[in-house]
Every structure is written in C-alpha cells, then in structure tokens.
C-alpha positions in Angstrom: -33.8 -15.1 46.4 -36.3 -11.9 45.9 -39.1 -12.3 43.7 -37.3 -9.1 41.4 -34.2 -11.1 41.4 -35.8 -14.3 40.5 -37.8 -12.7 38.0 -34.8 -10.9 36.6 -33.2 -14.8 36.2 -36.0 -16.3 34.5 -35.8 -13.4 32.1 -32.5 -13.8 31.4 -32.6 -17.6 31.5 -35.5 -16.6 28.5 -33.6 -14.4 26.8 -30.5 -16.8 26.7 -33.0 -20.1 25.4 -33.8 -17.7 22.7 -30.9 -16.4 21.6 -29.1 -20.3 21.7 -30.8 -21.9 18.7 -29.7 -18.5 16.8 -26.4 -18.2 17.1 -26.0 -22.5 16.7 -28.0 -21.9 13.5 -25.1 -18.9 12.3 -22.4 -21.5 13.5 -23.8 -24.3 11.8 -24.0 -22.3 8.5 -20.2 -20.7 8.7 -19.1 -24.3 9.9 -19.3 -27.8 8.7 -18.6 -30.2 10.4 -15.3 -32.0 9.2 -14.3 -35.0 10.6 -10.2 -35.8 10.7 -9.0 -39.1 11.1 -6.5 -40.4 13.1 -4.2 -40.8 10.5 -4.3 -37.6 8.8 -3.2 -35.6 12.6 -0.6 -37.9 12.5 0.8 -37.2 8.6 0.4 -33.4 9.4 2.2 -34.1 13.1 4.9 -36.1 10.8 5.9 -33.7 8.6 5.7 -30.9 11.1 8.7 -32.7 13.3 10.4 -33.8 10.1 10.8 -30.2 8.6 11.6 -28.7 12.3 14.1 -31.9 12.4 15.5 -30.6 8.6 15.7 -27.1 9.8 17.3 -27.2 13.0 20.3 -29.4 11.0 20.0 -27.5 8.1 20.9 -24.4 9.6 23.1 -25.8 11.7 21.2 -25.7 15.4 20.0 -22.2 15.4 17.7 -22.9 17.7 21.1 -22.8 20.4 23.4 -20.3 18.5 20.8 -17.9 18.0 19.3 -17.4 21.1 22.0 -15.4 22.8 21.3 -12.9 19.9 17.7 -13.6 20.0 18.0 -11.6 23.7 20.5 -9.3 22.7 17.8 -7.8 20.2 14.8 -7.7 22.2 16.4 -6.2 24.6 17.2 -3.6 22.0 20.7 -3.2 22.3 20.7 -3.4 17.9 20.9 -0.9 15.6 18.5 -2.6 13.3 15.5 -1.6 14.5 14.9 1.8 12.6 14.2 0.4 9.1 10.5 0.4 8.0 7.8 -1.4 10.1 5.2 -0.8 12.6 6.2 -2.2 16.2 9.2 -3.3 17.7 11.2 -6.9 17.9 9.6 -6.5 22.2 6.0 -5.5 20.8 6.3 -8.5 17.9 7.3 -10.8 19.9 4.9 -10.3 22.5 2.1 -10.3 19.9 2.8 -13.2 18.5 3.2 -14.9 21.9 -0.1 -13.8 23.1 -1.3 -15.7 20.0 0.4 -19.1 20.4 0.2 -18.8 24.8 -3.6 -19.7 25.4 -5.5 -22.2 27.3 -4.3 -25.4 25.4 -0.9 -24.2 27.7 -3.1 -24.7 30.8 -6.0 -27.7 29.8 -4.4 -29.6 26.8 -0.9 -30.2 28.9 -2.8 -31.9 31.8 -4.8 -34.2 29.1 -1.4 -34.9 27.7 -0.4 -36.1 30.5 -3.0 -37.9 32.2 -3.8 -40.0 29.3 0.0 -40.9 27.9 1.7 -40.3 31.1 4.7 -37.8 32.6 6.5 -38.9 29.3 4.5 -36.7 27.3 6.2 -33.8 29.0 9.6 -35.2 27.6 7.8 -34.8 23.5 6.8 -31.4 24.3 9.7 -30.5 25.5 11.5 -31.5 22.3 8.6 -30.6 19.9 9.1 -26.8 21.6 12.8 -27.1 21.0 12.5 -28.0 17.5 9.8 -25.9 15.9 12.1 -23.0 17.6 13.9 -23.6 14.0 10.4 -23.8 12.1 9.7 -20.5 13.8 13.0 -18.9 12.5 13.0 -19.7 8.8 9.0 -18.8 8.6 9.0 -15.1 9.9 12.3 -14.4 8.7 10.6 -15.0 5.3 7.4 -13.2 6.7 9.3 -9.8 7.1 11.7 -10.3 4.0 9.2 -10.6 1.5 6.1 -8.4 3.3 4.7 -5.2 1.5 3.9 -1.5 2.6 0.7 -0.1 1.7 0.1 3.7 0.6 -0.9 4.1 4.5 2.5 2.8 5.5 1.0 0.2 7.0 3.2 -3.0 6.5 1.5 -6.5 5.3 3.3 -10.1 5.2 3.0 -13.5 6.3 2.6 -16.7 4.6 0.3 -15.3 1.8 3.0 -12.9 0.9 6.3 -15.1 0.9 4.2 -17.9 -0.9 3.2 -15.4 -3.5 6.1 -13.4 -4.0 8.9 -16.0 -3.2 7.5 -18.7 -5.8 7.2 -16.1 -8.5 11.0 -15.2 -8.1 11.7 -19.0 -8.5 9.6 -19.2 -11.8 6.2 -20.3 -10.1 3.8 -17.5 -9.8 0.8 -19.5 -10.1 1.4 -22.5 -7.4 2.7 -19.2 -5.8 -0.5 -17.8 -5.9 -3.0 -20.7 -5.7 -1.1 -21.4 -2.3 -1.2 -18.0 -1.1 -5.2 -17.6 -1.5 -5.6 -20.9 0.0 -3.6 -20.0 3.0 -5.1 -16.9 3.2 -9.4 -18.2 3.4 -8.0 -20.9 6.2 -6.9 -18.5 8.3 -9.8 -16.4 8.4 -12.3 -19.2 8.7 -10.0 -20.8 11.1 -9.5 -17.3 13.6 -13.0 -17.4 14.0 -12.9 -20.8 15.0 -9.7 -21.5 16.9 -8.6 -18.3 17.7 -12.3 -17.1 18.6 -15.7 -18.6 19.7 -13.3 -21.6 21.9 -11.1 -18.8 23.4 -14.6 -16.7 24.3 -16.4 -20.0 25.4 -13.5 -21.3 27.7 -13.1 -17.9 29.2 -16.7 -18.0 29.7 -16.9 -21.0 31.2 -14.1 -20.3 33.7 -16.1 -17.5 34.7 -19.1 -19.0 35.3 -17.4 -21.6 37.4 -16.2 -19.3 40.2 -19.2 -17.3 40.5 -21.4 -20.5 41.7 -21.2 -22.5 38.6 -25.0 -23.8 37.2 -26.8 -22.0 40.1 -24.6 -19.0 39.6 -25.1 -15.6 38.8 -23.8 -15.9 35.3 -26.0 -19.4 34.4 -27.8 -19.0 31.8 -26.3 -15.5 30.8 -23.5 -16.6 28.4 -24.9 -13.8 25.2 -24.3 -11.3 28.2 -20.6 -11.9 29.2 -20.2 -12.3 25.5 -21.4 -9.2 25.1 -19.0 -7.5 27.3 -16.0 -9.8 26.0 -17.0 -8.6 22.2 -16.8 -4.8 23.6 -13.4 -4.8 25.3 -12.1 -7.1 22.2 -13.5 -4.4 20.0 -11.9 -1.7 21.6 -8.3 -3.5 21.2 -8.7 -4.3 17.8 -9.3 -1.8 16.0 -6.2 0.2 16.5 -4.7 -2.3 14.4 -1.2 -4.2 14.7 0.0 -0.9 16.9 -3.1 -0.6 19.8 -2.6 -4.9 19.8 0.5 -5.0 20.4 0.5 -1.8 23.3 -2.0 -4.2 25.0 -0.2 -7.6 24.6 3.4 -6.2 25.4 1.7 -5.2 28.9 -0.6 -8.1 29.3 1.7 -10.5 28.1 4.4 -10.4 30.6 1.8 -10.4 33.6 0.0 -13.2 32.8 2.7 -15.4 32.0 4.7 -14.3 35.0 1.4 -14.6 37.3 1.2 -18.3 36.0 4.4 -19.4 36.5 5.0 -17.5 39.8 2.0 -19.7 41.2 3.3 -22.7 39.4 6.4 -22.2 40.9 5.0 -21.8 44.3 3.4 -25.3 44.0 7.1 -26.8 42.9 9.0 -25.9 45.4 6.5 -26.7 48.4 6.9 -30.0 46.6 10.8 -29.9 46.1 11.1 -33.4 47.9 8.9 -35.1 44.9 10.8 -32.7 42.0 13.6 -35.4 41.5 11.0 -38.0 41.0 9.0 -36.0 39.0 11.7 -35.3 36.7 12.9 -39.1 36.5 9.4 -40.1 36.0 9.2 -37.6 32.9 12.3 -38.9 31.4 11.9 -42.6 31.9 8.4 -42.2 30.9 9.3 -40.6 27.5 10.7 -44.0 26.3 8.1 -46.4 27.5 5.5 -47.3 25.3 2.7 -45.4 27.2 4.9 -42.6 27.5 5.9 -42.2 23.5 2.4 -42.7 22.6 1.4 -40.3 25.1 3.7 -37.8 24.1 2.9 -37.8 20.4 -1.2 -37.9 21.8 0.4 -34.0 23.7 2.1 -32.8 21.1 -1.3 -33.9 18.8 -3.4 -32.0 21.3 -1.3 -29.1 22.0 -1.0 -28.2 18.1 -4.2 -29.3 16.2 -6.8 -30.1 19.0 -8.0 -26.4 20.4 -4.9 -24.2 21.0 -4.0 -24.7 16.5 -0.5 -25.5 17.5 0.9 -25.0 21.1 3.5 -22.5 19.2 2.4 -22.3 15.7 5.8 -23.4 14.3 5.5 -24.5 11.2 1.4 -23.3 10.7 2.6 -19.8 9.3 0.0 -17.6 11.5 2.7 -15.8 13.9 4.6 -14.3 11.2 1.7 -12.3 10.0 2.3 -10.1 13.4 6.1 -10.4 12.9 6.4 -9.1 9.8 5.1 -5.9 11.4 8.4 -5.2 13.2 10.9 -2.3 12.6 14.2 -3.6 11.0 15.8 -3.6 7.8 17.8 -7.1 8.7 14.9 -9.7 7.9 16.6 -12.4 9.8 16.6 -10.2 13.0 13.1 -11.2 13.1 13.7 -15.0 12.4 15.8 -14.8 15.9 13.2 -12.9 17.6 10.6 -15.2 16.7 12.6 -18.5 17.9 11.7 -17.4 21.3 8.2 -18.1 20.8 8.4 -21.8 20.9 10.9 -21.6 23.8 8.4 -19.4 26.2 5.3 -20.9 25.4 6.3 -24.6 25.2 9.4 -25.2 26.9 8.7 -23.0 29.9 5.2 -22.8 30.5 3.9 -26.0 29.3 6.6 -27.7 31.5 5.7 -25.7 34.5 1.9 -27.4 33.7 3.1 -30.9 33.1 5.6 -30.4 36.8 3.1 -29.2 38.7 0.4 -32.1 37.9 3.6 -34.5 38.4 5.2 -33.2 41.6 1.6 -32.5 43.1 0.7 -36.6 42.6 -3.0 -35.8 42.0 -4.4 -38.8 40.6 -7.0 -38.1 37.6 -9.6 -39.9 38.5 -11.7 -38.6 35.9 -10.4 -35.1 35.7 -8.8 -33.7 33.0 -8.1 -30.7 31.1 -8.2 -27.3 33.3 -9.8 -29.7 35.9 -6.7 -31.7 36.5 -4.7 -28.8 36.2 -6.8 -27.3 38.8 -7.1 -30.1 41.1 -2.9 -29.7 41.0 -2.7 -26.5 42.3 -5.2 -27.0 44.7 -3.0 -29.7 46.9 -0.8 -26.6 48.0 -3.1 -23.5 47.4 -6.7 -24.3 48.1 -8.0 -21.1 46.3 -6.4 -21.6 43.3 -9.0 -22.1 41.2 -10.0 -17.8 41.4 -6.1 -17.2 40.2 -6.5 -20.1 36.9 -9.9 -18.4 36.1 -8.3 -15.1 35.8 -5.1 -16.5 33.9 -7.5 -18.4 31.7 -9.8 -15.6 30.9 -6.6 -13.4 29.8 -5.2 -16.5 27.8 -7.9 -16.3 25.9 -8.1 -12.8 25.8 -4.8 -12.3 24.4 -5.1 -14.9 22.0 -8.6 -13.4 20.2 -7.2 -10.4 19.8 -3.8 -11.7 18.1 -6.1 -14.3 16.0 -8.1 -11.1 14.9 -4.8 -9.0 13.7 -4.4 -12.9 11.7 -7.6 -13.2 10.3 -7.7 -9.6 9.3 -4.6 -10.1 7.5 -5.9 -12.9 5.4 -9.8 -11.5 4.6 -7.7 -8.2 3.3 -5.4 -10.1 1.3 -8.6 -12.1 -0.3 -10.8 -8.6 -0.6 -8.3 -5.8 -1.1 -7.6 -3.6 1.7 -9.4 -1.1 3.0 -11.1 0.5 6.3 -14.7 -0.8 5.1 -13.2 -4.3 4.9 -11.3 -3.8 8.1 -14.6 -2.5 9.5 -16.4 -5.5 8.3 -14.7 -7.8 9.3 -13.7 -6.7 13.1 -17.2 -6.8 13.8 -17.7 -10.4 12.4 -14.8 -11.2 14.7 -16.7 -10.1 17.4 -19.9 -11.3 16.4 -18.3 -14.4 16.9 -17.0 -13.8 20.0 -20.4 -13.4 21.5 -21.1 -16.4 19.7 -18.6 -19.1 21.2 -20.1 -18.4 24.3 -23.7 -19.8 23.0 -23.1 -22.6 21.2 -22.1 -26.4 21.0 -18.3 -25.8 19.8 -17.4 -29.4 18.6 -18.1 -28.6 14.4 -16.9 -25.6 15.2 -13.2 -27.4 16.5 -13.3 -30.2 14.1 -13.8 -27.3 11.1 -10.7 -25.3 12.6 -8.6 -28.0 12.8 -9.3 -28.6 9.5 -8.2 -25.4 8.5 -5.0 -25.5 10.4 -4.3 -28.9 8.7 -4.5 -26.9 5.8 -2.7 -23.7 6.9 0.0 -26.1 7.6 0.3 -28.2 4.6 0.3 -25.0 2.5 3.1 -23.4 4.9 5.5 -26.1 5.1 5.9 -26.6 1.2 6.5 -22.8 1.1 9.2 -22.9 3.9 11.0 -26.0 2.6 11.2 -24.3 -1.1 12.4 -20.7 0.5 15.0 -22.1 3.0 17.9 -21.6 0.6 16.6 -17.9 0.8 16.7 -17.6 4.2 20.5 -19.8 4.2 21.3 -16.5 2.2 20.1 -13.9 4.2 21.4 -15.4 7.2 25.2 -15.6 5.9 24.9 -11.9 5.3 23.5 -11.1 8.2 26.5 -12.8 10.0 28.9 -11.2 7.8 27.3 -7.4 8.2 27.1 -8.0 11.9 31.0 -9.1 12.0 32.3 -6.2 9.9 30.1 -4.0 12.1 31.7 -5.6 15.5 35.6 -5.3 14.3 34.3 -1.5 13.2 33.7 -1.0 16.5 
C-alpha cells in the first residue's frame, strides 16, 4: 500500500471513529430500547394466523378463487382501471412487493431453518397462503375508504379505513384514537425496520465482497451511506408515481435474478429434491419441526423484515390504495399476490436450496448459510447475493419511505414542506444504519410493528362485513358485464 493511500485510510478510518459515536447518540435518542418477550411475539403471531385462518373461511377461500382474477387484472385485461388513482394494479403491486421482498427473504429463511429444521419451510409455506386472505380484506379497505387531496394526489391505508370506517359504524373516536396510533408506529417504525437495517445490511454485503475488514470500504460505512442516501433521495421524492416507475422495473429483475440462481442450484441437485421435499413435510409435524416453524414464521414477520408479507400489519395498503380503479376489491385481488410471491415462492426457493444443497450449519446462519448453499454448486455466488441483497434493501427503503411519509402527513397535515422534511430525515437515517449498533434500533421497530398490527387487525376484523359487501357486488357487476358481452 502507498503512503497516499494509507494516509487516505487512516483518514477515513478518522473520519468514520468520529462520526460513529454521533450518529449512535441520534439513534439512541429517536430509539429506546424496548425489550419483547417471548410471549408477547407469540400472542401477536397467534392472532395474526387466527384472523388469516377467519378470513380465508370467511370469505370462502379467496386466497384460491381469486387468484385466477388476481392475474387477469394485472395483466390489465379489466376495464376497471380508469377510475381515480395514481399508478396501476402492475405498478401497486410491484410497490408493495418491493416493500414486503427484502433480506429477511434471503437471511431470516436460512435461520428458520437451521434452528427448527426443513419443517419450518412447511409453516411458511402455510403462513404465506393464509395471510394471502389478510392481504385481501386490508387493501381492499385501503382503496375503498382512501381520500384525494386538492393536488389529486390519493391518500389511504390503515389510518384512513380505521378513521373513516369506525365513524360510519358509530365510533369516530376509537376510530380515530386507532388511526393516530397507527399512524406514529409507522413512521417511527420505517426508519427503523424499513431503513437504518435495510441500509446497514446492504452495507455490510458490500463491504464483504470488496475484502471485508481489510477492505476498501472498512471503516468507510458514513461514505456508502452517503451515496445510498443520494440515490434513495432521488427515488423518493417523485412520490408514489417516480417509486413505483423504479420498483415495477427493479422488482421483476431482482426477483427473477434470485430465483433463476436458486433454481440453478435445485436442479444440479435434482437427485436430493425428493428428499428435500419429504424432509420438509415430515419435519413440519415433528416437534423440532413445529417449533421451528412457528420460530420462521416469528422471524420472518416481527424479527428484521416486519412481517415476511405484511399481511395483517396494514403497511402495504398505504401503496395500494394508490392504484387506478373504481372497483375497491379489484385491489384486494391484486394485493393477494403479495404473500404468494414473496413467501410461497421465494422464501421456498431459500429454504430448498439450503435443503437440497445439505450444507450443514456449523455455526452459519442467516445470509451466511444461505450463502454457504449456493456456494456447493456456484462457487462465486457470494458477488450475485451481495447484489440481490443490496437491491432487497434498496427496494424496500424506498417503499418503507412512501409508508412513513404517509403516516408523518396524516399526523402533520400535508404539505411539500412536510414532505420535504421528512424525506430528508428518511435519508438521514439511511446514512445512519450504516454507523450504528442496530439492536435498540430492531427491538424498538418490532415494537412498533407489534403495534401497527394490533391496531390493524381490530380494524380489519370490524370492517370485514364491508368488504363481504363490496365483494358480492363486485361479483355481480362483473357477471352482468360478462353475459353483456
């Protein structure tokens, strides 16, 4: 190394040991340390799967009968999609999935699975399956009851249906009182969650394939922070419209590049895929396997990725309720293939690949394990996961943004100062998770998306005779409109 370069790295080794202690001290302001016992994830976990359960019988397994319609619109062949609205059922959905698809798909699967087993593949699998009914009644409710503003841009999400939905059925105070708390979760939990961990495991990624500790990057985490903040920035603040032109192109690729590479690693071990798959289901109903799969499902939602899909939490409708449409449940069948890509497929490629690929753990886990995985068929995998990884969490910060943005307006009033105001907090933050300790930082969010939650699931199980309502019309409009034609 030349004396310029070394200087160069003890200056920005300097310049990072100073900035450290500064932006912990901001974090340790904005977040307190909240510790959550054991058995308050699994109350939250219980009545997550118990109102998925209720909803997928209630309305009669839409999670099945709705998908073929579920494709037909995003496809676009509807006529639905000129009422008012922002973005398309394509453009929402991809949002939204950009949101819920982050690294908890890639690192909390493999710890899933190396501590409970293949079986917890099994639980995720159904968890996926039934919050696909969650994920239906919540944004339906997100677009019927959302609001335009003099600008014409269109606001909902769980602040708006809690609000205006109790007040039609006599209770505009609980209404309210549920709406604000809804609403200051989700912006303290975006910058959380949906922020400084996305920006510090992206970071970390980084650092890793560019020498690691005796990298480049050591010791420069303000810097790629920095630059993370600035392309963030430049995303966000076009709004629900420049988000979702970025996610309905990034989306698609960075799924598709995962499970192409997944895929790859499955079928050079097609010999071990029956196994694989017996071992998953005959896991699933062993001890170690049940606990393990309630210990995946626990990870996937609260622990890091707030909810491997959402369902049930509320956030994703915020970005649905921006759709085009004047059918409100159009938009409950978009949105119940959320769950369906982000757990079923992709989380199931994860757990496969660690199964067929009979890596032992050893100690790894997390992205390690998942690495490790790949690595028994394509040695340089680790360059492709750091990329996935970095636009994982990409994708998700700017979707979290759109959420927390939608929750400080509703709290302040909207306007382009507050908008202003709070974009650059967001990526203040940004630069942030990648110079700080992150664990009060994860046990305040998943605080907040206890709460988020809690709030969310009284409003959807009060409003589902709504949505029963709007979804018989919708089925008898769509049947005189098919014998017209």
């Amino acid at each position: 190394m030349s004396e310029g370069v070394a200087a160069s790295r003890g200056l920005d080794e300097a310049s990072d040991a100073a900035f450290r202690p500064f932006a912990q001290g901001i974090a340790d302001v904005v977040f307190v340390s909240v510790p959550v016992g054991s058995s308050e994830l699994q109350l939250i976990v219980a009545l997550l799967v118990a109102c998925a359960l209720y909803f997928t019988v209630s309305f009669r397994f839409i999670n099945a009968r709705g998908f073929p319609e579920a494709l037909r619109l995003v496809r676009g062949s509807s006529d639905v999609s000129t009422g008012s609205g922002e973005v398309s059922h394509f453009a929402a959905l991809t949002t939204a999935v950009s949101g819920t698809v982050g690294v908890g798909n890639i690192a909390h699967v493999a710890i899933a699975v190396s501590v409970g087993g293949a079986g917890a593949a099994f639980w995720m699998v159904v968890a996926g399956i039934l919050g696909m009914a969650s994920k239906f009644v919540e944004c339906t409710l997100g677009v019927l009851y959302r609001v335009e503003d003099d600008d014409g841009h269109v606001l909902g999400g769980p602040m708006f249906y809690l609000r205006r939905g109790f007040a039609e059925r006599g209770w505009p105070r609980l209404g309210k009182a549920l709406a604000g708390y809804y609403a200051v979760c989700i912006v303290l939990g975006c910058l959380g969650i949906g922020c400084m961990f996305q920006a510090n495991q992206a970071y970390v990624q980084f650092r890793g394939i560019t020498g690691g500790d005796s990298g480049w990057l050591a010791g420069r985490g303000w810097l790629f922070g920095v630059l993370l903040a600035l392309v963030v920035a430049i995303v966000i603040v076009g709004g629900i419209k420049g988000i979702a032109r970025v996610t309905s192109k990034i989306v698609p690729a960075m799924a598709l590049l995962y499970l192409v590479t997944g895929w790859i690693v499955i079928v050079a071990s097609i010999d071990r895929l029956p196994g694989a798959v017996a071992e998953i289901v005959s896991g699933a109903f062993s001890p170690e396997g049940a606990s393990g799969g309630m210990l995946g499902v626990l990870l996937l939602g609260f622990r890091r990725a707030a909810f491997s899909n959402e369902a049930g939490i509320g956030s994703s409708s915020i970005a649905h309720s921006a759709v085009k449409t004047k059918e409100p449940v159009t938009e409950g069948f978009v949105a119940l293939l959320e769950p369906f890509i982000d757990t079923v497929i992709i989380c199931s490629t994860t757990a496969l690949v660690i199964t067929v690929s009979g890596v032992s753990a050893n100690g790894l886990t997390g992205v390690e394990l998942t690495s490790s995985a790949f690595e028994q068929v394509i040695p340089w995998f680790p360059y492709v996961l750091a990329v996935v990884v970095i636009l994982f969490a990409f994708s998700t910060m700017i979707s979290w943004s759109y959420y927390g943005l939608a929750g400080f307006l509703y709290i302040v009033g909207r306007s382009r100062t507050a908008a202003l105001i709070f974009n650059g907090v967001f990526c203040l933050f940004v630069v942030l998770g990648c110079a700080t300790q992150l664990d009060a930082v994860i046990d305040f969010s998943d605080a907040m998306v206890f709460a988020m939650a809690l709030a969310n699931l009284i409003g959807l199980v009060v409003l589902a005779p709504v949505v029963k309502r709007e979804l018989a019309g919708y089925w008898e409009r769509r049947g005189r409109s098919s014998v017209a034609s």
